[in-house]
PQR file of N, CA, C, O and H, with PARSE charges and radii, in Angstrom:
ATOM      1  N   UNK A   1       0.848  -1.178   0.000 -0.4000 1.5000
ATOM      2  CA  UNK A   1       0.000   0.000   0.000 -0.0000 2.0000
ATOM      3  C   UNK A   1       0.892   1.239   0.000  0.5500 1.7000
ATOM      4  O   UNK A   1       1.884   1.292   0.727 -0.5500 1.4000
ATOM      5  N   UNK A   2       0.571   2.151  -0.744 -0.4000 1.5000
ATOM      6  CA  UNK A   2       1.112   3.381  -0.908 -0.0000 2.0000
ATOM      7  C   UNK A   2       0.898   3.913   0.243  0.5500 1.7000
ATOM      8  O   UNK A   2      -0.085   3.634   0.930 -0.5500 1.4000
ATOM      9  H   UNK A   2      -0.235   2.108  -1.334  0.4000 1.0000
ATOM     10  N   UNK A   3       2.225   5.126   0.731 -0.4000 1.5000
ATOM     11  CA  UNK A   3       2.601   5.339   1.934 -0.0000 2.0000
ATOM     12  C   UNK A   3       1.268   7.062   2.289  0.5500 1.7000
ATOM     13  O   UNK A   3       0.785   7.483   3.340 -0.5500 1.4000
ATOM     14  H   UNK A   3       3.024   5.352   0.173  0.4000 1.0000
ATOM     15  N   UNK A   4       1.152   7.508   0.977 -0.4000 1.5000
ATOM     16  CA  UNK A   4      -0.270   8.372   1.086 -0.0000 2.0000
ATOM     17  C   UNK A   4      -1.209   7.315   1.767  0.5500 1.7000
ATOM     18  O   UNK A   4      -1.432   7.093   2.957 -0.5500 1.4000
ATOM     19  H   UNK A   4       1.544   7.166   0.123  0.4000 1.0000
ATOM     20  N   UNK A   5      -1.645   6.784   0.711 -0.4000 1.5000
ATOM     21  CA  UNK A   5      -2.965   5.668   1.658 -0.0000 2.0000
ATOM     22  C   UNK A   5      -2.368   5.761   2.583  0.5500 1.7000
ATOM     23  O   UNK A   5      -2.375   6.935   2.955 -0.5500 1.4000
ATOM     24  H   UNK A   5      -1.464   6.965  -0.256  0.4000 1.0000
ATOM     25  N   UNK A   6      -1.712   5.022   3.326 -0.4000 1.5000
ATOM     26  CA  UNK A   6      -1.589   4.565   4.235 -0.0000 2.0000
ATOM     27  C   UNK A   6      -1.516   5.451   5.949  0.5500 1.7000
ATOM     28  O   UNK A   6      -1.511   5.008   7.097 -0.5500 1.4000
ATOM     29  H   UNK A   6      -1.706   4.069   3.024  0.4000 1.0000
ATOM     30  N   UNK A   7      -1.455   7.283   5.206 -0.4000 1.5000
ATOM     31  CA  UNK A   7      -1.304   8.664   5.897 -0.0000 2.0000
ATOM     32  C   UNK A   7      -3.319   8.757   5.993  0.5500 1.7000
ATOM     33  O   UNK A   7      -3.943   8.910   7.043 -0.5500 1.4000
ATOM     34  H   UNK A   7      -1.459   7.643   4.273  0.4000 1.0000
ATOM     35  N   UNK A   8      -3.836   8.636   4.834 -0.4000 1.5000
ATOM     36  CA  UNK A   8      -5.264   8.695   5.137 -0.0000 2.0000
ATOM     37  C   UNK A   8      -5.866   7.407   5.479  0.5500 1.7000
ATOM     38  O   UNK A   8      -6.964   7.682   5.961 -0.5500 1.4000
ATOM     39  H   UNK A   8      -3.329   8.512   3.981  0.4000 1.0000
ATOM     40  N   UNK A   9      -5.685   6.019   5.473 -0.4000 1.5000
ATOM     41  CA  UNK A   9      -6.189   5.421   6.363 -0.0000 2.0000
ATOM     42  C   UNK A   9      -5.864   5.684   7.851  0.5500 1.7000
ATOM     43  O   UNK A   9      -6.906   5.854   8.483 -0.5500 1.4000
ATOM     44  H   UNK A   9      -4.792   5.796   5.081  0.4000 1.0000
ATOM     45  N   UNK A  10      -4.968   5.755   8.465 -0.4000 1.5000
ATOM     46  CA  UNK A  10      -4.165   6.310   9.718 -0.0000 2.0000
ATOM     47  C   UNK A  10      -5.709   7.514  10.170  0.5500 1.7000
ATOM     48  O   UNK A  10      -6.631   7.364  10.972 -0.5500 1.4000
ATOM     49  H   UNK A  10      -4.121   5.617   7.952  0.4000 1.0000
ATOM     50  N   UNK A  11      -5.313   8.811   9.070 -0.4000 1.5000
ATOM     51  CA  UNK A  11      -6.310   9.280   9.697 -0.0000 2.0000
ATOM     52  C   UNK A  11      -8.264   9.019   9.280  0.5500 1.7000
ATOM     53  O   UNK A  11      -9.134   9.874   9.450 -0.5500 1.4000
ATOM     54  H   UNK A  11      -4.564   8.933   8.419  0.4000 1.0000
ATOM     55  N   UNK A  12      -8.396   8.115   8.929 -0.4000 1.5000
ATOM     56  CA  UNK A  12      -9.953   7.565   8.585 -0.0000 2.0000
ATOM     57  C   UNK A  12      -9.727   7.156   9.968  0.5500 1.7000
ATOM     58  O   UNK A  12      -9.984   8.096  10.719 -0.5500 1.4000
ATOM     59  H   UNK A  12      -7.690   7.420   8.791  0.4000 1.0000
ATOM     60  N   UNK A  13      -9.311   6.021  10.641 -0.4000 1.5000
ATOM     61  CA  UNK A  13      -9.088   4.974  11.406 -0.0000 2.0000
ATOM     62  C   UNK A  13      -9.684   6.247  12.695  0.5500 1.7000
ATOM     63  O   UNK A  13     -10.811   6.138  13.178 -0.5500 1.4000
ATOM     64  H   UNK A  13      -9.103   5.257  10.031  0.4000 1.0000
ATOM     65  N   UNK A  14      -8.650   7.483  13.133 -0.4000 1.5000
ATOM     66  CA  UNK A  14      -8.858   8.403  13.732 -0.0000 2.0000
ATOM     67  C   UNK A  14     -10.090   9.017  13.951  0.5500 1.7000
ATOM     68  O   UNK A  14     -10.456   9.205  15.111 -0.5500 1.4000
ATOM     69  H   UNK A  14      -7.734   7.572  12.741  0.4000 1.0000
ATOM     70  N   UNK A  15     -10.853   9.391  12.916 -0.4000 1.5000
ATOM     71  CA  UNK A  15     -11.685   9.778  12.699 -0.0000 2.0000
ATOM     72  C   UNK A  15     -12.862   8.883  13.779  0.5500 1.7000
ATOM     73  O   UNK A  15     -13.845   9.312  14.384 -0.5500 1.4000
ATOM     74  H   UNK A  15     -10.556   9.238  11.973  0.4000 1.0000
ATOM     75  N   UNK A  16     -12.349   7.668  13.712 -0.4000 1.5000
ATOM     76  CA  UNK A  16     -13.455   6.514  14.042 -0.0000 2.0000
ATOM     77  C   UNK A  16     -13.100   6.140  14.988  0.5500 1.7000
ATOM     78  O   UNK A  16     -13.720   5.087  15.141 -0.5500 1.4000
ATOM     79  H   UNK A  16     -11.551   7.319  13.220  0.4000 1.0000
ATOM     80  N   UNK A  17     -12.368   6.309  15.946 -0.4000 1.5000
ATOM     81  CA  UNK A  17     -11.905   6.378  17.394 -0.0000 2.0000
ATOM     82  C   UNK A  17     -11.201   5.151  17.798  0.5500 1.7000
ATOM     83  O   UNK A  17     -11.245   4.524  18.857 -0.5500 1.4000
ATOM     84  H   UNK A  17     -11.865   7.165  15.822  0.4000 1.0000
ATOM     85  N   UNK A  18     -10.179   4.842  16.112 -0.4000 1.5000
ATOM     86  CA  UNK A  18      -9.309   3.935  16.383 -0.0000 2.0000
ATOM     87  C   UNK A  18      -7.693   4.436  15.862  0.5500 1.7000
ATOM     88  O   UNK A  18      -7.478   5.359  15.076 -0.5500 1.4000
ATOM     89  H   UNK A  18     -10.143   5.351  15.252  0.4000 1.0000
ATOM     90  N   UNK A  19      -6.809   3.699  16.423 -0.4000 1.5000
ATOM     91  CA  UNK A  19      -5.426   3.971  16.253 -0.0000 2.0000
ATOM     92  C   UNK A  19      -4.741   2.763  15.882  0.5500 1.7000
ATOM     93  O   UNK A  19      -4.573   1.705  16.487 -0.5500 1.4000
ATOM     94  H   UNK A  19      -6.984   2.950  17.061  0.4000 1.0000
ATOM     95  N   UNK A  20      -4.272   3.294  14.387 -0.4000 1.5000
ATOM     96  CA  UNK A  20      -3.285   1.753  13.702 -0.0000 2.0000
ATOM     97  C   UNK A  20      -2.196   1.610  14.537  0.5500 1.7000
ATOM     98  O   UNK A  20      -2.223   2.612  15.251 -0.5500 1.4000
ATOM     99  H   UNK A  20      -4.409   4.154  13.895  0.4000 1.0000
ATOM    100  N   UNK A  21      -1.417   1.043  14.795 -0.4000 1.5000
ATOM    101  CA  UNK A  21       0.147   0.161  15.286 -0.0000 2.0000
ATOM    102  C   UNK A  21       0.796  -0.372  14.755  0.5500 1.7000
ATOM    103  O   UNK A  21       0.465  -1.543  14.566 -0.5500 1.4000
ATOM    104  H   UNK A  21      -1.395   0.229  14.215  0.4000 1.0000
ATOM    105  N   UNK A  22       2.271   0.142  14.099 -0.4000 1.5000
ATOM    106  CA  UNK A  22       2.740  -0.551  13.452 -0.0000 2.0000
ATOM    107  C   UNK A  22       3.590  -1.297  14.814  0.5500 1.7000
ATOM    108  O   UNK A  22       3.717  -0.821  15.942 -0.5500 1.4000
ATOM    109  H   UNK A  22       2.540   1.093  14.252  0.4000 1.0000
ATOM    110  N   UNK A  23       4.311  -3.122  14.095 -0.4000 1.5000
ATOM    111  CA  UNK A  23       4.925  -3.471  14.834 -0.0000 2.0000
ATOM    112  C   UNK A  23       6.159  -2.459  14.784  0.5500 1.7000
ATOM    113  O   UNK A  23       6.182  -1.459  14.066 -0.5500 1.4000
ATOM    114  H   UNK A  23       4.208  -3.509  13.179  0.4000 1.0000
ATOM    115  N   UNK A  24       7.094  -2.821  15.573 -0.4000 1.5000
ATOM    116  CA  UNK A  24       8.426  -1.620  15.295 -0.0000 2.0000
ATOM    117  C   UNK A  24       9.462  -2.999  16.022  0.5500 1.7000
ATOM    118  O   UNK A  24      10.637  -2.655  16.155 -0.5500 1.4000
ATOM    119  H   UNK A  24       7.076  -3.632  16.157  0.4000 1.0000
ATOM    120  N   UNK A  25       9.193  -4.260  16.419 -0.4000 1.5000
ATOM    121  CA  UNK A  25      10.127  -5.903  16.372 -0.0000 2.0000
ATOM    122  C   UNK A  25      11.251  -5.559  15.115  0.5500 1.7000
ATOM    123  O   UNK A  25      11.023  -4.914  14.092 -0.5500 1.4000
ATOM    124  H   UNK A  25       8.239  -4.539  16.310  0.4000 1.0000
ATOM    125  N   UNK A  26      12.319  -6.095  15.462 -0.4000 1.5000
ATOM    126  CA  UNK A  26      13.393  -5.952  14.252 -0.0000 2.0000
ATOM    127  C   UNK A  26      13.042  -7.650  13.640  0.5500 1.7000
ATOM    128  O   UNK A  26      13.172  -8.004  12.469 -0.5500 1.4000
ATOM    129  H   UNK A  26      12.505  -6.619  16.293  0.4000 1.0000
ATOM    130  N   UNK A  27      12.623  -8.428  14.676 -0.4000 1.5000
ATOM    131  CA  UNK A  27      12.388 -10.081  14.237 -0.0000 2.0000
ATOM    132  C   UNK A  27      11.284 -10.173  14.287  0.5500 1.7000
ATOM    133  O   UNK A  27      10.571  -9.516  15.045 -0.5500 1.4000
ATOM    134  H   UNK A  27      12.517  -8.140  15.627  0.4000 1.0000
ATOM    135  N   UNK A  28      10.853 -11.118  13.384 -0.4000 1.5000
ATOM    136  CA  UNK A  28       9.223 -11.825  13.450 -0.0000 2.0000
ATOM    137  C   UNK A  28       9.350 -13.330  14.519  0.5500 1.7000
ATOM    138  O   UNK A  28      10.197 -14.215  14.393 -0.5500 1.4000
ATOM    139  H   UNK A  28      11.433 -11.652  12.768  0.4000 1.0000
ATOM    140  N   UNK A  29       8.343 -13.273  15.458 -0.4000 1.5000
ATOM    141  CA  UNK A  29       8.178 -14.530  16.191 -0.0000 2.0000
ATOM    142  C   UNK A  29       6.743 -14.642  16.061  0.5500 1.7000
ATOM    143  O   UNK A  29       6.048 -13.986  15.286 -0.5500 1.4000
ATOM    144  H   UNK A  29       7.656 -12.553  15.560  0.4000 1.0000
ATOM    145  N   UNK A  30       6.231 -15.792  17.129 -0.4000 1.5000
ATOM    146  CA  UNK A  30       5.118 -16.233  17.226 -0.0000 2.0000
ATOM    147  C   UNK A  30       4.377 -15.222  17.457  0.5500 1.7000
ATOM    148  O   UNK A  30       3.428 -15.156  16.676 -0.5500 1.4000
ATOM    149  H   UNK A  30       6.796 -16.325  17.760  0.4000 1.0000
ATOM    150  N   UNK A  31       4.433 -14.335  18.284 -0.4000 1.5000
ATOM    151  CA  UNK A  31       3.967 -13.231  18.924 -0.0000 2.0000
ATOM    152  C   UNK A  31       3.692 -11.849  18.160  0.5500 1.7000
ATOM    153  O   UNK A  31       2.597 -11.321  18.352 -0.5500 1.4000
ATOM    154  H   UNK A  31       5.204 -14.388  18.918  0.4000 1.0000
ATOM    155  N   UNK A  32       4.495 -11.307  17.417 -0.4000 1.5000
ATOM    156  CA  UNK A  32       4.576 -10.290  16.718 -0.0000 2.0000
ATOM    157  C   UNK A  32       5.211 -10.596  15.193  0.5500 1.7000
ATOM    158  O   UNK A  32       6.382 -10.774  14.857 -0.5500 1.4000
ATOM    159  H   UNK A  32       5.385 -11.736  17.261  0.4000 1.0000
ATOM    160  N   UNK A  33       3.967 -10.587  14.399 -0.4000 1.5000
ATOM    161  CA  UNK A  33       4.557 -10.825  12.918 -0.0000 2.0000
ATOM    162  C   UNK A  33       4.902  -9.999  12.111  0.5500 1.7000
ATOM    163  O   UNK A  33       5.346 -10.412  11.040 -0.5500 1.4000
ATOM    164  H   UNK A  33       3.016 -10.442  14.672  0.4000 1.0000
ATOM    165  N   UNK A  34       4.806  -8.427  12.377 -0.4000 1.5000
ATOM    166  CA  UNK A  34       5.682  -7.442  11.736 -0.0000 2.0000
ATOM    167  C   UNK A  34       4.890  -6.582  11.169  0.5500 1.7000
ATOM    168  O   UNK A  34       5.380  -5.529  10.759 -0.5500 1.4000
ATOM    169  H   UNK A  34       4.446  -8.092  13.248  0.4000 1.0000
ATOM    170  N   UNK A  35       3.585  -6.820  11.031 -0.4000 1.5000
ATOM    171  CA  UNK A  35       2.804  -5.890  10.197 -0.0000 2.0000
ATOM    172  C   UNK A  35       2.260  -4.269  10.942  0.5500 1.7000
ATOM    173  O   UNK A  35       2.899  -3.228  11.099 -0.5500 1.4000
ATOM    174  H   UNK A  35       3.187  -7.675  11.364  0.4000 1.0000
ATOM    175  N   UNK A  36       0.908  -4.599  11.267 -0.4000 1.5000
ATOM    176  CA  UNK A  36      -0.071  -4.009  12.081 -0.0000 2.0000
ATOM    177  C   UNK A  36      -1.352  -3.999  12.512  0.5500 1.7000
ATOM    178  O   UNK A  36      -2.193  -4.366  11.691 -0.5500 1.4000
ATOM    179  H   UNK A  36       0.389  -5.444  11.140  0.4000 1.0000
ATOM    180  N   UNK A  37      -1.875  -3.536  14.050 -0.4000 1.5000
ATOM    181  CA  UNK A  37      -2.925  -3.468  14.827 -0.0000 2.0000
ATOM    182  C   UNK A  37      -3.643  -2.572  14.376  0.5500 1.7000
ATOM    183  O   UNK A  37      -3.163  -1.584  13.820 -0.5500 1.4000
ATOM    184  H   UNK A  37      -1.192  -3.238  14.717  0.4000 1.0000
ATOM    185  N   UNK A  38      -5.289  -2.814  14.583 -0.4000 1.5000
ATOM    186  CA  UNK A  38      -6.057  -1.799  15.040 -0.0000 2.0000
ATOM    187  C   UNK A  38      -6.054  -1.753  16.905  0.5500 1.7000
ATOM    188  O   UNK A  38      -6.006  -2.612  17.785 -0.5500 1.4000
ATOM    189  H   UNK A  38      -5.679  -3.616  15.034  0.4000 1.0000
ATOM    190  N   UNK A  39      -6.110  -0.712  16.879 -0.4000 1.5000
ATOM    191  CA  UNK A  39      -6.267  -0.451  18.577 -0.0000 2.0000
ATOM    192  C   UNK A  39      -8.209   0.415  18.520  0.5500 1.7000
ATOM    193  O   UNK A  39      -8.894   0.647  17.523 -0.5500 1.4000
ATOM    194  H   UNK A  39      -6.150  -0.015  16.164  0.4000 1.0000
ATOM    195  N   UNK A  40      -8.399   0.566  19.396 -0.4000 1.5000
ATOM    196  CA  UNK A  40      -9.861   1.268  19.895 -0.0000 2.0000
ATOM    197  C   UNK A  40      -9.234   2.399  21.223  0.5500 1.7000
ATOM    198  O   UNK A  40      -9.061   2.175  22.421 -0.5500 1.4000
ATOM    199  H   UNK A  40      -7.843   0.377  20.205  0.4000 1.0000
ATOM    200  N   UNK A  41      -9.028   3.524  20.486 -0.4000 1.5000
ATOM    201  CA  UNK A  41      -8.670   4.488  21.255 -0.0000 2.0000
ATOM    202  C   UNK A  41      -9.399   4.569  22.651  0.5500 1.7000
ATOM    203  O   UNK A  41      -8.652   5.123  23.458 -0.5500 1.4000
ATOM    204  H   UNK A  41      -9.168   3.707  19.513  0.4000 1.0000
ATOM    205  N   UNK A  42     -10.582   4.210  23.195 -0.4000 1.5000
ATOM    206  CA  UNK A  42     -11.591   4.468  24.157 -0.0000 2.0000
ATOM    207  C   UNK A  42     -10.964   3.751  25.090  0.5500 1.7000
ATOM    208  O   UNK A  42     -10.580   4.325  26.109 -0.5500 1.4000
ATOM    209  H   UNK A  42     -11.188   3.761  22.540  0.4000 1.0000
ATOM    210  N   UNK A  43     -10.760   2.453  24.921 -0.4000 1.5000
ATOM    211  CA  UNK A  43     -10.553   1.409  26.145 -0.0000 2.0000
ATOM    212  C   UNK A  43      -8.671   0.639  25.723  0.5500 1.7000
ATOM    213  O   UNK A  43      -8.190  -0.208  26.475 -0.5500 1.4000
ATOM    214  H   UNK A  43     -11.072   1.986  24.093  0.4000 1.0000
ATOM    215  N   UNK A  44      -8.107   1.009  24.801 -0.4000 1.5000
ATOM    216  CA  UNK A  44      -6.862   0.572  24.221 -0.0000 2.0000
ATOM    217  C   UNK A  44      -6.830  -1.159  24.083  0.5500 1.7000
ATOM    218  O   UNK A  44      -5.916  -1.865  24.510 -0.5500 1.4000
ATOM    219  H   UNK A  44      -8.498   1.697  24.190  0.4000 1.0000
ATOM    220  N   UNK A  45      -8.180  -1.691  23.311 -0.4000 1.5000
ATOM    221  CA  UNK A  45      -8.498  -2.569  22.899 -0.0000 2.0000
ATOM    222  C   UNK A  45      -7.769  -2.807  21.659  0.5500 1.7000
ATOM    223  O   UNK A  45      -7.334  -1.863  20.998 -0.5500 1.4000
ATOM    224  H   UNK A  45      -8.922  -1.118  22.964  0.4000 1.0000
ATOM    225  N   UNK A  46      -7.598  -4.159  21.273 -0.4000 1.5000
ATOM    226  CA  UNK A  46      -6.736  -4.837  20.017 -0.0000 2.0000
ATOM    227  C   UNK A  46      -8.200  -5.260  19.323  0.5500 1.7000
ATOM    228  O   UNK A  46      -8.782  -6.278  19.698 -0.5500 1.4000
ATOM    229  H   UNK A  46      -7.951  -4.925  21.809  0.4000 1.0000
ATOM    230  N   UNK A  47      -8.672  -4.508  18.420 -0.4000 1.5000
ATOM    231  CA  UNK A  47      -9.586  -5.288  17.558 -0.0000 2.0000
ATOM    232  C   UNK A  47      -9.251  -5.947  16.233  0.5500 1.7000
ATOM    233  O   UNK A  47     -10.209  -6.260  15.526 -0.5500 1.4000
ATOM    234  H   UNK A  47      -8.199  -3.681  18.116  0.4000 1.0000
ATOM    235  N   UNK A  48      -7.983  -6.210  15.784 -0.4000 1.5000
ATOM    236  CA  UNK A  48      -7.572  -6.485  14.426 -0.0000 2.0000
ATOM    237  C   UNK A  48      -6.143  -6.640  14.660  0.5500 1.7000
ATOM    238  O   UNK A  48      -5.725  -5.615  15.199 -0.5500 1.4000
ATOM    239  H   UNK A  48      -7.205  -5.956  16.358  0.4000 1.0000
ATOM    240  N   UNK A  49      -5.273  -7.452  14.487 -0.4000 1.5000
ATOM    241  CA  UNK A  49      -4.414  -7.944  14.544 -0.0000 2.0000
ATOM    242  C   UNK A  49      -3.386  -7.719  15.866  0.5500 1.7000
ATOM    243  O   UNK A  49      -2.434  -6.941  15.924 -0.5500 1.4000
ATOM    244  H   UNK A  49      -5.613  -8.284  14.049  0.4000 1.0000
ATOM    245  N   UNK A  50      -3.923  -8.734  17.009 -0.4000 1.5000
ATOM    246  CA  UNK A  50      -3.981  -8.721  18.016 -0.0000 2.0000
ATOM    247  C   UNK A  50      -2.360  -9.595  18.065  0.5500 1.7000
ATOM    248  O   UNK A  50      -1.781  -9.550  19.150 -0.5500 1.4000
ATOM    249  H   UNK A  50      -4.697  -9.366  16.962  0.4000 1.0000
ATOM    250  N   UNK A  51      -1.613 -10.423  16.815 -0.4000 1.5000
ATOM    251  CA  UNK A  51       0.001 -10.481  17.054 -0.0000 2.0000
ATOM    252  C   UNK A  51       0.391  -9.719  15.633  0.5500 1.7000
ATOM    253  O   UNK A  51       1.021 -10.149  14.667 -0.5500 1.4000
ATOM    254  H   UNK A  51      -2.084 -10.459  15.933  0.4000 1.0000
ATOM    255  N   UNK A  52      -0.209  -8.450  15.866 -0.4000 1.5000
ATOM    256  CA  UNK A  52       0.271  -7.325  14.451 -0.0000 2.0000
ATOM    257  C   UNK A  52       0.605  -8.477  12.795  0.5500 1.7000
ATOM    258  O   UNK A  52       1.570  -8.928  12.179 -0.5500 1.4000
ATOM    259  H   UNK A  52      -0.721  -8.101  16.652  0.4000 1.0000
ATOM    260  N   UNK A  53      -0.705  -8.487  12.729 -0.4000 1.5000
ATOM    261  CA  UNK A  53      -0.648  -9.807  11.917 -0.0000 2.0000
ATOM    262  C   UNK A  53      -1.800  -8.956  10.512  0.5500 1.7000
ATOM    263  O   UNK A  53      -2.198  -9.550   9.510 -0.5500 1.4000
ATOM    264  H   UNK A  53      -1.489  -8.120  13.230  0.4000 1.0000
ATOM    265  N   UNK A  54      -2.002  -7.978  10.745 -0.4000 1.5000
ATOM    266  CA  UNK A  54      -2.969  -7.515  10.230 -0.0000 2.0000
ATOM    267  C   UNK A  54      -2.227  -6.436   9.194  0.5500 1.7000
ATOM    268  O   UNK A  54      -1.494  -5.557   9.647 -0.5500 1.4000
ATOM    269  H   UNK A  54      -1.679  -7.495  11.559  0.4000 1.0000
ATOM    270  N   UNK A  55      -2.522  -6.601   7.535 -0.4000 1.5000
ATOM    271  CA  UNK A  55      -2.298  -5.606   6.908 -0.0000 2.0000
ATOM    272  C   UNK A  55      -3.139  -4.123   6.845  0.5500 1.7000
ATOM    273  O   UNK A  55      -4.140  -3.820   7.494 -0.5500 1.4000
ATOM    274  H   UNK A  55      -3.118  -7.315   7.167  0.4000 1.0000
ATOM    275  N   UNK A  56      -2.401  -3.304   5.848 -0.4000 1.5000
ATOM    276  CA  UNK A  56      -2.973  -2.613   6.075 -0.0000 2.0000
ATOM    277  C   UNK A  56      -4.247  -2.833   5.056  0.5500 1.7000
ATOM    278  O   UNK A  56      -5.152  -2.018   5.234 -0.5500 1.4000
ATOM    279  H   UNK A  56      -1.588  -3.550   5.321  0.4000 1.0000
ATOM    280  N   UNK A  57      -4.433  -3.669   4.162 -0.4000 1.5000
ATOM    281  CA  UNK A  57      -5.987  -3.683   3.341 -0.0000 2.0000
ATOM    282  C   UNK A  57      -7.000  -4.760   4.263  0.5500 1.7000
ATOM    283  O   UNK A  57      -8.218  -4.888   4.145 -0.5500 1.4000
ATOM    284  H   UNK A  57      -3.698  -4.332   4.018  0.4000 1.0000
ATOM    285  N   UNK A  58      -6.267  -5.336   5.019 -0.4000 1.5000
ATOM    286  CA  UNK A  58      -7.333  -6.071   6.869 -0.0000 2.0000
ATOM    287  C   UNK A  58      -7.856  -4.592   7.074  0.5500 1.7000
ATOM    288  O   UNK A  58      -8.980  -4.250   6.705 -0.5500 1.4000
ATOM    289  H   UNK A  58      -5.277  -5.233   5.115  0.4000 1.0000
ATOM    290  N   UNK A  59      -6.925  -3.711   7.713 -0.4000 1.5000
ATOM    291  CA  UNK A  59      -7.672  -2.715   8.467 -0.0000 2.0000
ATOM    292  C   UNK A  59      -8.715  -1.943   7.464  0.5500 1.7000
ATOM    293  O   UNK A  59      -9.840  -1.631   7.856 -0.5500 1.4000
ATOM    294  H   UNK A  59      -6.012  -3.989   8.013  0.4000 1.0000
ATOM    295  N   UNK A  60      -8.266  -1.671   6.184 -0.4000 1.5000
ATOM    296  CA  UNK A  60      -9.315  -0.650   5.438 -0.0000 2.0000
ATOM    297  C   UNK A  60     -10.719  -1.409   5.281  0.5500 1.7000
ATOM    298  O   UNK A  60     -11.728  -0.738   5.499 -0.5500 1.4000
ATOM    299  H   UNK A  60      -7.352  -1.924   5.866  0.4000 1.0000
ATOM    300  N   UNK A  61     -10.880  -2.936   4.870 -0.4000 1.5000
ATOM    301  CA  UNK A  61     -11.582  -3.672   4.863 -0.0000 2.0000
ATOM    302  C   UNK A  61     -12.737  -3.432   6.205  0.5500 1.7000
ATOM    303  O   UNK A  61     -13.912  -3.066   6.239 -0.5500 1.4000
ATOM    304  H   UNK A  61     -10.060  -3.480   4.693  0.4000 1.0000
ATOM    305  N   UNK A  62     -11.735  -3.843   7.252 -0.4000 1.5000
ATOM    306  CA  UNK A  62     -12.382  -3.315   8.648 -0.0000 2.0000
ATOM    307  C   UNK A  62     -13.379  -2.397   9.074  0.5500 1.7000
ATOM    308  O   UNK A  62     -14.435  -2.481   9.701 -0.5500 1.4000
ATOM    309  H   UNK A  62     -10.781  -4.141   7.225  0.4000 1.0000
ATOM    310  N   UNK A  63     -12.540  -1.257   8.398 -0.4000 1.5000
ATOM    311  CA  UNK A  63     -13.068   0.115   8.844 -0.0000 2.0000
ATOM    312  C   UNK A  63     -14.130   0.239   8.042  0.5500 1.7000
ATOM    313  O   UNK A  63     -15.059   0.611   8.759 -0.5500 1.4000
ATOM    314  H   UNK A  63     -11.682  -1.188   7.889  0.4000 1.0000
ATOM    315  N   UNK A  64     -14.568   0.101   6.685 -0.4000 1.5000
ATOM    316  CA  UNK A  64     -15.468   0.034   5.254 -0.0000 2.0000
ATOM    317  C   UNK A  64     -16.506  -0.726   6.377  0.5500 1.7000
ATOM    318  O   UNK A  64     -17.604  -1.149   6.015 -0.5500 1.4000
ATOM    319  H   UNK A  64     -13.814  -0.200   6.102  0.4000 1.0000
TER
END
């Protein structure tokens, strides 16, 4: 995904009272696969790629 998209999904996501996460791991393990989260700004809930497993066309999908 182009790094524009990826400046206005960031702020769509905002808009909607969620916050993307990129991983920032230099290694991929079981735990953290390198991509990115949705978070839920309100309660700092993981609704979407809860081991940053989630691209960014998961989250636009999501948010749509």
């Amino acid at each position: 995904m182009h790094l524009s998209t990826e400046s206005a999904l960031r702020a769509r996501a905002r808009k909607l009272g969620y916050a993307i996460r990129k991983s920032r791991s230099r290694s991929i393990h079981e735990d953290n696969l390198g991509q990115y989260a949705l978070v839920k700004e309100s309660n700092n809930e993981v609704v979407l790629g809860e081991r940053f497993d989630a691209s960014l066309e998961d989250i636009a999908e999501y948010l749509n």
